[in-house]
C-alpha positions as CSV (number, residue, x, y, z in Angstrom):
1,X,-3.6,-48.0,65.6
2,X,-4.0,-45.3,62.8
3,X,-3.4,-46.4,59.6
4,X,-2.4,-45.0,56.3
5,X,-2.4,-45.6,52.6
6,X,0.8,-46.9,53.1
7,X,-0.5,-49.9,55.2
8,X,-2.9,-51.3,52.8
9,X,0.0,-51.6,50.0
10,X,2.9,-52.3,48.7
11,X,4.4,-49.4,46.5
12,X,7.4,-50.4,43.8
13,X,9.0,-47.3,43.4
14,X,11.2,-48.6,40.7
15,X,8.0,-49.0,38.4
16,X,5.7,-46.4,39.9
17,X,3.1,-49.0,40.5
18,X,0.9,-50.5,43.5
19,X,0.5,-54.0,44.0
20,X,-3.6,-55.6,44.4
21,X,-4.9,-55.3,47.7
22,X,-6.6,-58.7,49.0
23,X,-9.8,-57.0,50.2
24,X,-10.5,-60.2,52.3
25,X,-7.9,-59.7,54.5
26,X,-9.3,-56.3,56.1
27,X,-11.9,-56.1,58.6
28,X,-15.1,-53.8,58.1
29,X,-13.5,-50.7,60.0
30,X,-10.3,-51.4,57.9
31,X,-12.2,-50.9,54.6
32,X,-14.0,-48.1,55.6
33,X,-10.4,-46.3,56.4
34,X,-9.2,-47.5,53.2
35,X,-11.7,-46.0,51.2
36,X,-11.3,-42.9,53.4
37,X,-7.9,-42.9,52.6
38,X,-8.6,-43.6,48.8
39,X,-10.7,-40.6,48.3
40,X,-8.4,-38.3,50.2
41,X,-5.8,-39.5,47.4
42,X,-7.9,-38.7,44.1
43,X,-9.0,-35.6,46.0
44,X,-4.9,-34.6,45.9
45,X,-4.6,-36.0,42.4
46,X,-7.7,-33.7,41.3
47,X,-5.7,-30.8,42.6
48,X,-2.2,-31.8,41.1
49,X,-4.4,-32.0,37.6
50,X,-6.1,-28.9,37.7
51,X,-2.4,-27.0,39.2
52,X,-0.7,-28.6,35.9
53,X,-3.5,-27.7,34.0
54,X,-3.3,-24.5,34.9
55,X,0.3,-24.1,34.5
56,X,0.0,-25.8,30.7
57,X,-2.7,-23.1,29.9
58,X,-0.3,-20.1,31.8
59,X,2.6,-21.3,29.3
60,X,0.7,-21.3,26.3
61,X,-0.7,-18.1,26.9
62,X,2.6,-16.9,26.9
63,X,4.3,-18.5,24.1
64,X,1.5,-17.1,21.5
């Protein structure tokens, strides 16, 4: 069974938010995915910061 971020949540997309995770529920190997899968997420938001980042600095730079 491969699982993904998906699996160990429930996403309302109406609000943009994720509901708690009940860490009890997993197994070790479960966990270890999870967090797996966790870093692999901020690793994507890091890049989607630094893209807009960059774009917000491109777009001042030209607006001087």
């Amino acid at each position: 069974i491969i699982l993904t971020m998906k699996d160990f949540f429930e996403i309302d997309e109406t609000n943009k938010t994720i509901n708690i995770l009940n860490l009890d529920d997993l197994s070790i190997e479960d966990l270890k995915k999870y967090l797996s899968e966790l870093q692999m997420e901020v690793e994507r938001v890091n890049l989607e910061i630094r893209r807009k980042d960059s774009f917000k600095k491109n777009a001042e730079e030209f607006f001087k």
